[in-house]
C-alpha positions as CSV (number, residue, x, y, z in Angstrom):
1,X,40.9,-41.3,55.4
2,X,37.4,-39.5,55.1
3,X,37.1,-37.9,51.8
4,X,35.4,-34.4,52.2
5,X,33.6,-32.1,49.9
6,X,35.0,-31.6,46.1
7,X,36.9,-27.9,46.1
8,X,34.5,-25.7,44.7
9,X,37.4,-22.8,44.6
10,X,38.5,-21.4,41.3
11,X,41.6,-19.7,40.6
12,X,41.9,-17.8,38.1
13,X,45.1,-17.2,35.9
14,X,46.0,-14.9,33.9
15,X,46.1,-17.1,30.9
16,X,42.2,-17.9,31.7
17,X,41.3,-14.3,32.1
18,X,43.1,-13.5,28.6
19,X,41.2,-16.6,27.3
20,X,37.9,-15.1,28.4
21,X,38.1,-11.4,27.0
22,X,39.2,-13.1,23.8
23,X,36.0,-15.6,24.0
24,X,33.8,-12.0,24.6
25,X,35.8,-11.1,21.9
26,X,34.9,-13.7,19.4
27,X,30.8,-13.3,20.6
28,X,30.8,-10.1,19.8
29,X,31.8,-10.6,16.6
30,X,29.7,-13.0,16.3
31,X,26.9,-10.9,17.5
32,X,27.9,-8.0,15.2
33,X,27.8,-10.5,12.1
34,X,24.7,-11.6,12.8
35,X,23.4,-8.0,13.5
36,X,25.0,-6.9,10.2
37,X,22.7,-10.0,8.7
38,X,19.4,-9.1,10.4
39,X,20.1,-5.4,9.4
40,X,20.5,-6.3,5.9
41,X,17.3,-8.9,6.0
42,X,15.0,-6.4,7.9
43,X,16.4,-3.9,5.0
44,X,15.3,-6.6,2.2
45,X,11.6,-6.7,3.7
46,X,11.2,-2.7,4.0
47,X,12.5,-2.9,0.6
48,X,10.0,-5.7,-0.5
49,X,7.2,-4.1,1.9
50,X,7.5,-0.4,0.2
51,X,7.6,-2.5,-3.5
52,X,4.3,-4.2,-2.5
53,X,3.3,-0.7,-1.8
54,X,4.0,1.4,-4.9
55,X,2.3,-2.0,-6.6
56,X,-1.2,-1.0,-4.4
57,X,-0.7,2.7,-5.3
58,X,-0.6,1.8,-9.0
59,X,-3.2,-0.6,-9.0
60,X,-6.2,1.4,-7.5
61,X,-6.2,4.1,-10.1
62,X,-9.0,3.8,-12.6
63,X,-6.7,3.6,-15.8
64,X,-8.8,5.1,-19.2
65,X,-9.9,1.6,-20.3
66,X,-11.4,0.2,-17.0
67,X,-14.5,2.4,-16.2
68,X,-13.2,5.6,-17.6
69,X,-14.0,4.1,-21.3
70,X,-17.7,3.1,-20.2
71,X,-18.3,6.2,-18.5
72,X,-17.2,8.5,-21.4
73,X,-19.4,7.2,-23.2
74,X,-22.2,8.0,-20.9
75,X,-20.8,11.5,-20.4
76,X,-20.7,12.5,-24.1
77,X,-24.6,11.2,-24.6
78,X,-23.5,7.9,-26.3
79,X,-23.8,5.5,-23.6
80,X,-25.5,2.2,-23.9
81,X,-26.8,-0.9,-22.1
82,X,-23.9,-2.7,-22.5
83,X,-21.8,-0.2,-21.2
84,X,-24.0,0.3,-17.9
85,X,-23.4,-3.8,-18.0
86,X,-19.8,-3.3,-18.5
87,X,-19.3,-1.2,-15.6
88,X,-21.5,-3.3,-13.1
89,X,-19.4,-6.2,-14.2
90,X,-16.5,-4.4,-13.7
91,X,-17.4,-3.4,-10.2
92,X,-18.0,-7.5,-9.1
93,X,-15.1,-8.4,-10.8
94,X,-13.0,-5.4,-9.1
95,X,-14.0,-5.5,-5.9
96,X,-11.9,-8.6,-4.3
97,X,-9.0,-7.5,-5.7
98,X,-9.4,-3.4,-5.1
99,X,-10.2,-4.4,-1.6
100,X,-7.1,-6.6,-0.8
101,X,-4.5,-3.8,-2.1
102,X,-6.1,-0.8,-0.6
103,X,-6.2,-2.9,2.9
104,X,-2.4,-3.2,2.1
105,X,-2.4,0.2,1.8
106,X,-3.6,1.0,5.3
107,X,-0.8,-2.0,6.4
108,X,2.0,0.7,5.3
109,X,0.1,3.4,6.1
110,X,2.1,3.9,9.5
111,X,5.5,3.6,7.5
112,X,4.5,6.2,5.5
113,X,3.9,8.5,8.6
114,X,7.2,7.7,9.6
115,X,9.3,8.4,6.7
116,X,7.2,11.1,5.0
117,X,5.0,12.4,7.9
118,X,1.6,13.0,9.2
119,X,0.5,15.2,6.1
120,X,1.3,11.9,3.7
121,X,-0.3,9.5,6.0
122,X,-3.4,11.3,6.3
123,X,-3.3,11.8,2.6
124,X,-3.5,8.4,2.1
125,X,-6.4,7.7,4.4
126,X,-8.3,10.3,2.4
127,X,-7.2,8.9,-1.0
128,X,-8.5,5.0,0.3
129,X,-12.0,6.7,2.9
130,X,-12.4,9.9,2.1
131,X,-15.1,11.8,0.1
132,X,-13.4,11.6,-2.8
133,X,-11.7,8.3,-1.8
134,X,-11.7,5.0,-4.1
135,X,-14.5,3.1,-2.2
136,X,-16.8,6.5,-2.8
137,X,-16.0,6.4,-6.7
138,X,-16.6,3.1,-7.2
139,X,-20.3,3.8,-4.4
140,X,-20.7,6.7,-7.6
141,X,-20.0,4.3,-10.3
142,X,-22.9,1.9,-8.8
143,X,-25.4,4.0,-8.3
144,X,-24.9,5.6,-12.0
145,X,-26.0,1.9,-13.3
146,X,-28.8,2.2,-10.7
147,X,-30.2,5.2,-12.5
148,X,-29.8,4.0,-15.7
149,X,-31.2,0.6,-14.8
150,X,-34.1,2.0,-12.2
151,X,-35.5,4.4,-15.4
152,X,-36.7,6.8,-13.3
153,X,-33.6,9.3,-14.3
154,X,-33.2,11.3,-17.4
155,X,-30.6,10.5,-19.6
156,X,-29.5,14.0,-18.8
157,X,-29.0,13.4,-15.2
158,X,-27.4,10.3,-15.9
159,X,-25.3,11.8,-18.3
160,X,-24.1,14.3,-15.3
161,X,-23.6,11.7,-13.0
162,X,-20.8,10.5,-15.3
163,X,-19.6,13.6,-16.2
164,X,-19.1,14.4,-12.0
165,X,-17.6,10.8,-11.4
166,X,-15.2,10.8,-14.4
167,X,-14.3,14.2,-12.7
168,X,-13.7,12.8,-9.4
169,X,-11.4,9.9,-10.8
170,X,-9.6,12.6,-12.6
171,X,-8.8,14.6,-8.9
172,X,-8.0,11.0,-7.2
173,X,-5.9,9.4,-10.2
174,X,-3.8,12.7,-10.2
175,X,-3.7,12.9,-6.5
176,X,-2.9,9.4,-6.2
177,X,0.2,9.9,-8.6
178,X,1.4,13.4,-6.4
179,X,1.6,10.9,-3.1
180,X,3.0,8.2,-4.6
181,X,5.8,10.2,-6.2
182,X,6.1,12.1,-2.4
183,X,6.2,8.6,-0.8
184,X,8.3,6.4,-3.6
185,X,10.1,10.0,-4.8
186,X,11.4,9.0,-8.3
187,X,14.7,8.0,-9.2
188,X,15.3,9.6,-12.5
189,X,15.9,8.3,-15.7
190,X,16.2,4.9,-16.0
191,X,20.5,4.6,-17.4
């Protein structure tokens, strides 16, 4: 007897179409589990990402005894060669590290358009390039311990070159502490 093709005909049951929808069954939950995981891990990096964040914000302020001391100092008449030195070593030593956070900055920089809006976003782009941004203080800051090095300025002008930088790291510290409380709004007293 000649054998012919195998039967390639299914039947299906009702037992194997209740076995299937409880299969789907099974997947989906499956598939909702594993949603509900990769929910609550993208939720643990916005968390970590908007963390790294408010660490940036707080770390480009100029804090009263980074240049703000030196530049007293200068602004009251009382400045010296070692604090000209001070702040030009401060600038070296700074700029690595003030360049890495305000990049992260500019990272989150969409986020922030997208939970606080276009006015934040572009408030943080003037806060990091703007006129009266960081990199334009810190331009100030160098070109203060220019004059003073170069001679050629009076210690009157150099005097009122700190007295208008120590004014614009007044306007960007307290700027910089009105966006990150709009973007990281604060949570109230600690309990």
């Amino acid at each position: 007897m000649a054998e012919g093709p195998p039967s390639t005909t299914t039947i299906v049951t009702p037992f194997s179409l209740a076995d299937f929808a409880g299969a789907f069954r099974e997947v989906l939950g499956v598939f909702r589990e594993v949603m509900g995981i990769t929910g609550q891990a993208l939720d643990r990096l916005r968390r970590w990402k908007a963390s790294q964040a408010a660490t940036n914000f707080d770390s480009i302020t100029f804090p009263p005894r980074g240049f703000c001391r030196h530049l007293q100092q200068i602004a009251a008449g009382r400045g010296t060669d070692a604090d000209v030195d001070a702040l030009a070593r401060r600038l070296e030593a700074t700029t690595e590290e003030v360049t890495a956070r305000v990049q992260g900055l500019r990272k989150y920089e969409d986020t922030i358009r997208a939970h606080c809006g276009a006015a934040a976003a572009h408030k943080l782009r003037e806060m990091l390039d703007g006129a009266e941004g960081k990199f334009v203080i810190r331009y100030e800051i160098e070109g203060l311990v220019h004059m003073w090095r170069g001679g050629r300025s009076s210690k009157d002008d150099v005097k009122e070159q700190a007295i208008k930088i120590l004014e614009l790291i007044s306007r960007f510290n307290d700027n910089l502490i009105n966006l990150h409380d709009l973007v990281f709004p604060p949570r109230g007293a600690p309990r």
